[in-house]
VOSE-354506 format. One record per residue (C-alpha): residue number from 1; residue in one letter; x, y, z. Coordinates in nm, 4 decimals, decimal comma, padded with zeros to 6 digits. Layout:
<rs>
num/residuo/u/v/w
NUM/a/X/Y/Z $
...
</rs>
This chain:
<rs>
num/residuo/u/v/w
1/x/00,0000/00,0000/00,0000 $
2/x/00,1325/00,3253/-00,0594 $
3/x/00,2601/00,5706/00,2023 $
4/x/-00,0428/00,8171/00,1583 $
5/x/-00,2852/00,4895/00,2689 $
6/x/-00,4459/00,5055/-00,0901 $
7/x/-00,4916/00,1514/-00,2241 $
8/x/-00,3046/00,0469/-00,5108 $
9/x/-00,4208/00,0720/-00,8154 $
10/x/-00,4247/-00,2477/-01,0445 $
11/x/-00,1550/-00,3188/-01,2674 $
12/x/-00,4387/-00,3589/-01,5324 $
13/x/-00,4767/-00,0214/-01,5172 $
14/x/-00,1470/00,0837/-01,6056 $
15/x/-00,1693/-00,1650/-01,9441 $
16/x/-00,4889/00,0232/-01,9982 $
17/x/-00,3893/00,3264/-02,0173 $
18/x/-00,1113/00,2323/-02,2093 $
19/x/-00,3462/00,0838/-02,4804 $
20/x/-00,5505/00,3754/-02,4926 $
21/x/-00,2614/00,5690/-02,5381 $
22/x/-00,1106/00,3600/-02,8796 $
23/x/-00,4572/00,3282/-02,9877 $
24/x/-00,5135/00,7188/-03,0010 $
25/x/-00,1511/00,7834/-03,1349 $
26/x/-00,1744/00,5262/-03,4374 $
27/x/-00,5211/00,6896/-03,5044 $
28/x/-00,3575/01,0380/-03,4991 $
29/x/-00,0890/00,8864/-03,7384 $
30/x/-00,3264/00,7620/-03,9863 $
31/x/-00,5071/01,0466/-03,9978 $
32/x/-00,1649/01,2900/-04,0528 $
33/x/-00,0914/01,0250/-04,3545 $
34/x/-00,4097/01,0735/-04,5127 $
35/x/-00,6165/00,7779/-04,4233 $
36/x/-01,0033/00,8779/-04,3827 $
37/x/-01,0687/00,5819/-04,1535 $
38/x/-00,8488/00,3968/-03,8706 $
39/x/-01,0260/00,1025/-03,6735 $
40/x/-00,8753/-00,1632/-03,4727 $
41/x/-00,9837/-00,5214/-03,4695 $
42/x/-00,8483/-00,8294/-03,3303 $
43/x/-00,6809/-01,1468/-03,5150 $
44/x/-00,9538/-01,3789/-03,3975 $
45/x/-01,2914/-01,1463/-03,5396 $
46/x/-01,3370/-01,3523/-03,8308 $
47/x/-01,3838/-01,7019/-03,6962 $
48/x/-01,6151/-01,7899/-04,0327 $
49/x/-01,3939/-01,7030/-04,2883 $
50/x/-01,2135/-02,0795/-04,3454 $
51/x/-01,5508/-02,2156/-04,3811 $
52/x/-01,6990/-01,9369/-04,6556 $
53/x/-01,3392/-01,9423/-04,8392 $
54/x/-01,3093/-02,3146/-04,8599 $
55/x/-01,6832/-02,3570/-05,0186 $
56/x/-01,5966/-02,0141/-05,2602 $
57/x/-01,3347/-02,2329/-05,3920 $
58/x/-01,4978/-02,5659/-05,4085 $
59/x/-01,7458/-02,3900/-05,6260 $
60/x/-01,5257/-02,2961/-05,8459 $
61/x/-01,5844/-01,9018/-05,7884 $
62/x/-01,1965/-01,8312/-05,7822 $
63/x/-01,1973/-01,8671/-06,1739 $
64/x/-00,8033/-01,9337/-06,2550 $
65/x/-00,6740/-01,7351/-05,9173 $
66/x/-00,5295/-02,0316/-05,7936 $
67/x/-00,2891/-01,8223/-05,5348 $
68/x/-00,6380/-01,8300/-05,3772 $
69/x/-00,6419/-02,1911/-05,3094 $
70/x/-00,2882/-02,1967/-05,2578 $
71/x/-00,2648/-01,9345/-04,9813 $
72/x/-00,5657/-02,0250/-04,8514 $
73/x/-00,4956/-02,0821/-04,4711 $
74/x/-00,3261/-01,8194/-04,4219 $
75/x/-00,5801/-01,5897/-04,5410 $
76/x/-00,8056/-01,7566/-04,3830 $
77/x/-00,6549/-01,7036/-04,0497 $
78/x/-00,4534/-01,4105/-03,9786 $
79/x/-00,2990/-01,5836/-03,6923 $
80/x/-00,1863/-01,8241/-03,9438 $
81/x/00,0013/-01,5454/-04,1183 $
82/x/00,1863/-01,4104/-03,8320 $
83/x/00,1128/-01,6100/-03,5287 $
84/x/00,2548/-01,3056/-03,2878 $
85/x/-00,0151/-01,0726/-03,4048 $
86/x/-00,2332/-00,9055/-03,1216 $
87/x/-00,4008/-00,6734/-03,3117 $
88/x/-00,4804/-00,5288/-03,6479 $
89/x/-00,5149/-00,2001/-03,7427 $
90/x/-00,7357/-00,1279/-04,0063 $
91/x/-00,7250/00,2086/-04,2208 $
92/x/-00,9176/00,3002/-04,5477 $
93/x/-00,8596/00,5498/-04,7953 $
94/x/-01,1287/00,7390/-04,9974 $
95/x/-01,1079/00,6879/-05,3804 $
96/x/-01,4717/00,8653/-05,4785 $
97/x/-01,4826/00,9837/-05,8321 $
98/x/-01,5498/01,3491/-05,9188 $
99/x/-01,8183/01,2401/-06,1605 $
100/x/-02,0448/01,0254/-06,2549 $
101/x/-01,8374/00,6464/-06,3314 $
102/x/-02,1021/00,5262/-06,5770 $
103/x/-02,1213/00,8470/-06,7959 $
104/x/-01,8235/00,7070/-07,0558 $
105/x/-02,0033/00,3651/-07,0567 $
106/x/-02,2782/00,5466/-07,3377 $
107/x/-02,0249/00,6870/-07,5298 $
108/x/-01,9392/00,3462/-07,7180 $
109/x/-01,6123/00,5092/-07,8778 $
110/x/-01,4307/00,5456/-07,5610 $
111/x/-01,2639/00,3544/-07,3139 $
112/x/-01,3906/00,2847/-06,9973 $
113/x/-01,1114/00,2218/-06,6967 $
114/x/-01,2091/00,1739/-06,3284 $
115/x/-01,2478/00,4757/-06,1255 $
116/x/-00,9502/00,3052/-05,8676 $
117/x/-00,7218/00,2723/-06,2171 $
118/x/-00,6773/00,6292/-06,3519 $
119/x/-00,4278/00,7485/-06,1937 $
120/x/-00,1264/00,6104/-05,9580 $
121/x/-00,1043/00,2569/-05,8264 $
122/x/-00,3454/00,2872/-05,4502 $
123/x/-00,0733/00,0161/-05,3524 $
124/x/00,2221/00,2064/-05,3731 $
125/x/00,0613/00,5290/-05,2219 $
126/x/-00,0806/00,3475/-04,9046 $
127/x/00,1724/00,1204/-04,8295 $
128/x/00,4449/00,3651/-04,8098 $
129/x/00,2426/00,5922/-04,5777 $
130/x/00,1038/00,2616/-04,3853 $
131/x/00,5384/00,2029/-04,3638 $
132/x/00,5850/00,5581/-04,2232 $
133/x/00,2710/00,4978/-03,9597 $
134/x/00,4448/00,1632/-03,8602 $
135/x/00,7679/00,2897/-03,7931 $
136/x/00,7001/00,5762/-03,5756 $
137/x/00,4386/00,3355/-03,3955 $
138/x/00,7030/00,0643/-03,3025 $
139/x/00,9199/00,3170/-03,2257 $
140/x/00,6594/00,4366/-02,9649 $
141/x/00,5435/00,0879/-02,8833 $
142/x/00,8671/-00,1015/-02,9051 $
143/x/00,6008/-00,3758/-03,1089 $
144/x/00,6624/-00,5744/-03,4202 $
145/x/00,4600/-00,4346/-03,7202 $
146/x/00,3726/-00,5317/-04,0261 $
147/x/00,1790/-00,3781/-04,3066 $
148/x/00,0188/-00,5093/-04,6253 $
149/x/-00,1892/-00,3643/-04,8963 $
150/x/-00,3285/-00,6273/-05,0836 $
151/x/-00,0135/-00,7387/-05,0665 $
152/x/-00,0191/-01,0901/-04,8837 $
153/x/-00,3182/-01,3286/-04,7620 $
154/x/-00,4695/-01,1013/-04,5779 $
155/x/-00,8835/-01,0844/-04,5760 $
156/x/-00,8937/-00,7253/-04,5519 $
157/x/-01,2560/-00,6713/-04,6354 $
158/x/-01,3824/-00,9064/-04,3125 $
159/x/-01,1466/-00,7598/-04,1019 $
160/x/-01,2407/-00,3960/-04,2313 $
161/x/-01,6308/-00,4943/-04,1248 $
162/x/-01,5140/-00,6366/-03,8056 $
163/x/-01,3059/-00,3098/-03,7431 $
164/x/-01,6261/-00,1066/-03,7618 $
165/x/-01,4893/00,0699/-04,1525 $
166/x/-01,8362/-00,0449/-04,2911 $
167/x/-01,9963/-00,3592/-04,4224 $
168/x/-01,9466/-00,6228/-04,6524 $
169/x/-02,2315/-00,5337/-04,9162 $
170/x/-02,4331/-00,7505/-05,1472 $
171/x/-02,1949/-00,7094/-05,3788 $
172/x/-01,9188/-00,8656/-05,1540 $
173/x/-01,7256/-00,5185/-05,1251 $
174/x/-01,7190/-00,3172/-04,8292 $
175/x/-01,9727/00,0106/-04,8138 $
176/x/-01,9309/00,2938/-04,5522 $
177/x/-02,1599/00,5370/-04,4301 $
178/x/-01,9392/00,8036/-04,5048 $
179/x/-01,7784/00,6998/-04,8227 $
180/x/-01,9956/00,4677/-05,0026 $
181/x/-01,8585/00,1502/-05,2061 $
182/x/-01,5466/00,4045/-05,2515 $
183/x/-01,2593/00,2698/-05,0124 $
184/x/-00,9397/00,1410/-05,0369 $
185/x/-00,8474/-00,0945/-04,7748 $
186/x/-00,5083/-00,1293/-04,6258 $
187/x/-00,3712/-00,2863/-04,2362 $
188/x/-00,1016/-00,3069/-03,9822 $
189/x/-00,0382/-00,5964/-03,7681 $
190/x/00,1197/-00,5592/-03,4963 $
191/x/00,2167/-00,7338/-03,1672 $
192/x/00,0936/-00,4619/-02,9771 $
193/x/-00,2094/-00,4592/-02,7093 $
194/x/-00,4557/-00,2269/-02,8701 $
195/x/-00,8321/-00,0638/-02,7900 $
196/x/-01,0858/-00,2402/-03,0562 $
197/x/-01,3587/-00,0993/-03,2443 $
198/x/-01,7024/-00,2430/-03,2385 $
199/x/-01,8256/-00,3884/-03,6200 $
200/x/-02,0606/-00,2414/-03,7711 $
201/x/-02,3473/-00,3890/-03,9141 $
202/x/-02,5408/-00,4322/-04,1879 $
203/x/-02,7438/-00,1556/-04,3567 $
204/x/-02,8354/-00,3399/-04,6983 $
205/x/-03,1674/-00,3981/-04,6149 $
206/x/-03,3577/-00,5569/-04,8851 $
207/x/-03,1637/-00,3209/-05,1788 $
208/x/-03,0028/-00,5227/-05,4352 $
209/x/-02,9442/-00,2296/-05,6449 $
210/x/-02,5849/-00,3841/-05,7369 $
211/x/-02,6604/-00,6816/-05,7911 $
212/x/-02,9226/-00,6091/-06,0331 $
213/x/-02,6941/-00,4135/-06,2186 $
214/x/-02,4108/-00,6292/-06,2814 $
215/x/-02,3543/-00,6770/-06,6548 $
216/x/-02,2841/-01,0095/-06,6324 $
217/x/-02,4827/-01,1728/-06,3748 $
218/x/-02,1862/-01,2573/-06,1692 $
219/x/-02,3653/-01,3043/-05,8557 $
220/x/-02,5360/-01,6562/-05,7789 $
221/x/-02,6733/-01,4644/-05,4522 $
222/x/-02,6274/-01,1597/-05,2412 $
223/x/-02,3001/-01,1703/-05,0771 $
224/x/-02,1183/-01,4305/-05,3114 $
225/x/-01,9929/-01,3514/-05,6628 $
226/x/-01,8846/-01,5721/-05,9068 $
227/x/-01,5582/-01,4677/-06,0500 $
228/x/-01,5583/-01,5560/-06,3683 $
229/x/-01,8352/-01,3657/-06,4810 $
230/x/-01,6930/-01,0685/-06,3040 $
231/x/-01,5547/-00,8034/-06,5623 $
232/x/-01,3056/-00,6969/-06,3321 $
233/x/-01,1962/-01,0543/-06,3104 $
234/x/-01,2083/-01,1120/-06,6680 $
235/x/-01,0315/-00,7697/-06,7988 $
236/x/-00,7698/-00,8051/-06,5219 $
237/x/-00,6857/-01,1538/-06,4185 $
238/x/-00,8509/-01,3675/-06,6939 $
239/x/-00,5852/-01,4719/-06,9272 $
240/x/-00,6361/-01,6113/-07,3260 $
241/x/-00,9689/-01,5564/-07,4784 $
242/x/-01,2685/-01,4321/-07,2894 $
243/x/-01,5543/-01,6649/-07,3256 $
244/x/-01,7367/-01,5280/-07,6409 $
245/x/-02,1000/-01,5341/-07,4885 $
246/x/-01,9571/-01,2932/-07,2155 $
247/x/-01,7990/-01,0356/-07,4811 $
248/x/-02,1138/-00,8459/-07,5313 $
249/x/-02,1733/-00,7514/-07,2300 $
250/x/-01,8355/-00,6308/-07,1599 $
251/x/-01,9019/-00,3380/-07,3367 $
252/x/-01,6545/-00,0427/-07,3290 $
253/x/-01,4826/-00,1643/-06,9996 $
254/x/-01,1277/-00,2296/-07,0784 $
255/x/-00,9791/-00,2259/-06,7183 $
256/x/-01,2137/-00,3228/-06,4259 $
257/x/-01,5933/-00,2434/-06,3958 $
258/x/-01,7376/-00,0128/-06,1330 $
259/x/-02,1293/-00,0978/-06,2094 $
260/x/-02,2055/-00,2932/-05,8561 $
261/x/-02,0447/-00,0150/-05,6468 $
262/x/-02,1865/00,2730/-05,8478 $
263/x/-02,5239/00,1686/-05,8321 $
264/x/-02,4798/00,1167/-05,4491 $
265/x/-02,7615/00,4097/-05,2958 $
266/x/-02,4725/00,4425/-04,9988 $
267/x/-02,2554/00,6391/-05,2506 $
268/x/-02,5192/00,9348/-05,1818 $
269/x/-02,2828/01,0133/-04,8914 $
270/x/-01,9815/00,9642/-05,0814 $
271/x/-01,7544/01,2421/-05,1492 $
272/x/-01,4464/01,3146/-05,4124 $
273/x/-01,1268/01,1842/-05,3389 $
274/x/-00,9011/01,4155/-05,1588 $
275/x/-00,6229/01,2377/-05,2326 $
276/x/-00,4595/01,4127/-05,6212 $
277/x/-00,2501/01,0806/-05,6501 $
278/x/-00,6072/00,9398/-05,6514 $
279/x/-00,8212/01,1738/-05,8858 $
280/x/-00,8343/01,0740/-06,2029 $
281/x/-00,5606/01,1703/-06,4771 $
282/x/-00,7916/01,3613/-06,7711 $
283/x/-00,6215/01,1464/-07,0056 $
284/x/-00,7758/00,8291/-06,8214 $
285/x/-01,1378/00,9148/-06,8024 $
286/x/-01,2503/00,9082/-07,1481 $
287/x/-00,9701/00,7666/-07,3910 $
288/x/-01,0460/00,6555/-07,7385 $
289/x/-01,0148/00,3481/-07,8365 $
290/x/-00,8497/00,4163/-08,1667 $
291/x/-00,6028/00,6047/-08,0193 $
292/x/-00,5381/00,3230/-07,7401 $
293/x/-00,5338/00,0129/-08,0044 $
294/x/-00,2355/00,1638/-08,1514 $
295/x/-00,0761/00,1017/-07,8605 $
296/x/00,2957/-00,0837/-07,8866 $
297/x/00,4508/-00,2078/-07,5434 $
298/x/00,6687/00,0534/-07,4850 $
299/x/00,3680/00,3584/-07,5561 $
300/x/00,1594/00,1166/-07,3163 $
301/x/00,4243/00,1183/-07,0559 $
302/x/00,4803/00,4716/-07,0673 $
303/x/00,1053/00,5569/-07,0810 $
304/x/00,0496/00,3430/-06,7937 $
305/x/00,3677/00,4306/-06,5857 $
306/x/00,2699/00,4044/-06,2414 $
307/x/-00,0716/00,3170/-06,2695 $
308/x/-00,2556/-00,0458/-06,2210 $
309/x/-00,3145/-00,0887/-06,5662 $
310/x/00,0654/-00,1814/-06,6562 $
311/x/00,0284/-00,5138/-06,4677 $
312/x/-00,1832/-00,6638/-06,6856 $
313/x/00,0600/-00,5982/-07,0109 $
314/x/-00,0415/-00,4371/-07,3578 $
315/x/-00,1503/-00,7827/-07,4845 $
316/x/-00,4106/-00,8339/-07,2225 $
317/x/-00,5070/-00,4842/-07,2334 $
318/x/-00,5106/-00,4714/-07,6157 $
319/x/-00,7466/-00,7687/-07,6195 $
320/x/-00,9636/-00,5688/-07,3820 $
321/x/-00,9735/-00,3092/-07,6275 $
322/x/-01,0674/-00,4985/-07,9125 $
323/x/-01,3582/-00,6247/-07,7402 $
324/x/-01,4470/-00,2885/-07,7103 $
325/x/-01,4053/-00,2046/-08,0253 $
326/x/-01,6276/-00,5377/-08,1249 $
327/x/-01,9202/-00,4212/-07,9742 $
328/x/-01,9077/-00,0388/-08,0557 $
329/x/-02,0953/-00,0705/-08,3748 $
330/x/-01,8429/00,1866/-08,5053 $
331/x/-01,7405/00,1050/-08,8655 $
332/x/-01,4703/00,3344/-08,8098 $
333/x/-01,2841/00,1080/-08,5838 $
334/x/-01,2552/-00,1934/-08,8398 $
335/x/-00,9384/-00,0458/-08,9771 $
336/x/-00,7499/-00,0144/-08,6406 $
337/x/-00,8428/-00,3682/-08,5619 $
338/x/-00,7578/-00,4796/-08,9071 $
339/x/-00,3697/-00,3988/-08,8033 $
340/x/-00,3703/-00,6300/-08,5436 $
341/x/-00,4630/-00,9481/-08,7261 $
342/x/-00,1268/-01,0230/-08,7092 $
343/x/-00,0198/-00,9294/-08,3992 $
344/x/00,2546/-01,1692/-08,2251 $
345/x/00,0229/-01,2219/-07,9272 $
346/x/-00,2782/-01,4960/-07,9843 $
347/x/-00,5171/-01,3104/-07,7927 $
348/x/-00,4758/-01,0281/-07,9622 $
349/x/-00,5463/-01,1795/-08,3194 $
350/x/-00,8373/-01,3615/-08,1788 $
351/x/-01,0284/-01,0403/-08,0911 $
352/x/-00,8857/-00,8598/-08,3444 $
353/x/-01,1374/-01,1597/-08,5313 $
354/x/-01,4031/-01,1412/-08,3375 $
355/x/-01,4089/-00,7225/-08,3270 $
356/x/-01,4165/-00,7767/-08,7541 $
357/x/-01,6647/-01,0128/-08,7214 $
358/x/-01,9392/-00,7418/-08,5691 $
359/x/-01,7921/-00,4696/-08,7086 $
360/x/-01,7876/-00,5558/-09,0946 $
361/x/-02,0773/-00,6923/-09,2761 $
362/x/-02,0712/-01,0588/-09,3563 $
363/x/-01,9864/-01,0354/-09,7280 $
364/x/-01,7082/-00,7924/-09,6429 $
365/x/-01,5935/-01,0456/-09,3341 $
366/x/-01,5902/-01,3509/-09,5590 $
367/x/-01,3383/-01,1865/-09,8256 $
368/x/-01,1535/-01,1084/-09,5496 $
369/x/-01,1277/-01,4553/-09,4156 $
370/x/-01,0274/-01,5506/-09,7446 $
371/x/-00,7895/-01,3409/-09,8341 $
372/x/-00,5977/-01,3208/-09,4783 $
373/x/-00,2685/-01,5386/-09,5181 $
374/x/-00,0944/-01,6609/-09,3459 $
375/x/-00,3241/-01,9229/-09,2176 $
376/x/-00,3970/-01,9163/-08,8348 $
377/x/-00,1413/-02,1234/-08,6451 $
378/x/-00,3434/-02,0959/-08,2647 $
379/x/-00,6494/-02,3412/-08,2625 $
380/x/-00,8101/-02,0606/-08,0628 $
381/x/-00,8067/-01,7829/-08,2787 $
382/x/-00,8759/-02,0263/-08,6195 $
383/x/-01,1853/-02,1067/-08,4460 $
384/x/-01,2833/-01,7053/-08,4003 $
385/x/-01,2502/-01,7499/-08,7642 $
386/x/-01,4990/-02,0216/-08,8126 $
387/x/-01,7279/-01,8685/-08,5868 $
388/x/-01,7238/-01,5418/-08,7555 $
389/x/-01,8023/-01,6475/-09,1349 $
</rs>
């Protein structure tokens, strides 16, 4: 007892106070680096995620992302990841466009790229301020940190909801209050003893606003999409030759698709991004798709310095394009694709077929068949040839 005859206080109190104190400092941090939102969740919040991620990929939802299956108990578990890991620090950065996403999709000469893909690389930006958070925090904690954006098998989106960022939506990505379907998601584990955040719950209700507007019907049910009907899935990861009864309803989207979280009635509270790295480059928002299919690797790298696009390559993006150009019913853009019938790349050739196919009457297709020499080597494209006379 002390000398004053006070009692002592617990020691609990001391590793309370200590918590609150960390929690409030990395809060202050994520907010001086730019982060709209900072929650704090534990490792063991998402105790159904094995269970949901092992039947996703028994289904077959994955599509050909078999790092999915392959990393799959680690990111089912984050204790699994990093077994030291006391708490997890959640942050999200606001992406919101500055105008309406779907506007481009009627103008069937133009590209359409994802609102999150027209500028800089949202990896790059957050990861290097999420660095900067973690070392001044395990400076102040003397912790272990680690920080991933997308980066490593991490869940992010259930840990977001169980943070108390928002709610997984209908459409499987998380929606916030504040900010709509618009957030970036990126997290710091750390070893640290730190406050959590309540989750917050659903507000859905019985909307299904997004997924009545996906394109593609790529959602068997709220709250589980199908991957390879997703457009994003099949403009970014899908590799080869996009199943042809899909095509059409690709449209103009040549990088990613935005449809689910525009349509989302949460995005009434949204606001524009704050962040310039994030606002989109004027260049990006409407390009044409003339201009783009004349694109050689080294004018696609150097468009796309920086940005998310250049991971997929100028072949994949190309084919993208060609799609595009398929079902523009712009006679206009039979010539551009006409270069690229003999492209080195396969995939390229193949749409570069099917985009002739729509866009040139079947007389004019058919002496075009004919006449193109030499004959198709790739089984694949020859048959976008068949299919097309």
């Amino acid at each position: 007892m002390p000398a004053d005859g006070a009692p002592e206080r617990p020691s609990d109190d001391k590793a309370a106070r200590l918590r609150r104190r960390l929690t409030a400092f990395v809060r202050e941090e994520a907010t001086a680096q730019g982060f709209e939102l900072c929650h704090i969740t534990g490792p063991d919040v998402i105790p159904e995620a094995p269970a949901r991620l092992a039947a996703y990929i028994k289904a077959g939802y994955h599509g050909t992302m078999e790092w999915m299956e392959e990393t799959r108990e680690r990111r089912a578990n984050p204790k699994v990841l990093w077994g030291d890991v006391r708490s997890i620090v959640m942050v999200g950065m606001n992406y919101g466009p500055d105008e309406d996403p779907q506007r481009v999709l009627e103008k069937k000469d133009r590209a359409a790229i994802s609102v999150y893909a027209r500028n800089r690389d949202y990896h790059d930006v957050m990861k290097g301020r999420l660095k900067e958070i973690a070392g001044r925090f395990a400076a102040r904690a003397g912790a272990d940190v680690k920080v991933f954006v997308d980066t490593a098998p991490v869940m992010e989106k259930p840990l977001a909801a169980a943070a108390g960022l928002g709610w997984q939506g209908k459409h499987t990505n998380l929606v916030s209050r504040q900010y709509g379907s618009w957030l970036f998601l990126g997290s710091l584990f750390t070893t640290a003893e730190l406050d959590f955040d309540a989750p917050e719950a659903d507000h859905c209700g019985s909307c299904r606003a997004c997924l009545d507007a996906c394109p593609t019907s790529a959602f068997p049910a709220p709250y589980r999409i199908d991957a390879r009907r997703c457009i994003s899935y099949l403009t970014i990861e899908h590799k080869g030759l996009i199943d042809r009864d899909l095509r059409p309803a690709i449209g103009n989207r040549v990088y990613g698709c935005d449809d689910c979280l525009a349509a989302c009635p949460w995005n009434k509270f949204a606001e524009a991004a704050r962040e310039m790295k994030l606002k989109a480059r004027d260049d990006l928002r409407e390009p044409e798709i003339a201009t783009l299919l004349s694109l050689d690797d080294a004018a696609f790298r150097g468009l796309f310095s920086g940005s998310p696009v250049k991971r997929i390559g100028r072949n994949r993006f190309v084919r993208n394009l060609l799609i595009a150009a398929g079902n523009s019913a712009r006679p206009e853009l039979a010539e551009p694709c006409r270069r690229l019938l003999d492209d080195d790349a396969p995939e390229v050739r193949g749409m570069a077929v099917w985009a002739l196919s729509r866009l040139l009457d079947g007389e004019a297709f058919e002496a075009l068949r004919l006449g193109h020499r030499p004959q198709e080597q790739d089984p694949d494209v020859q048959a976008e040839w068949d299919f097309g006379r």
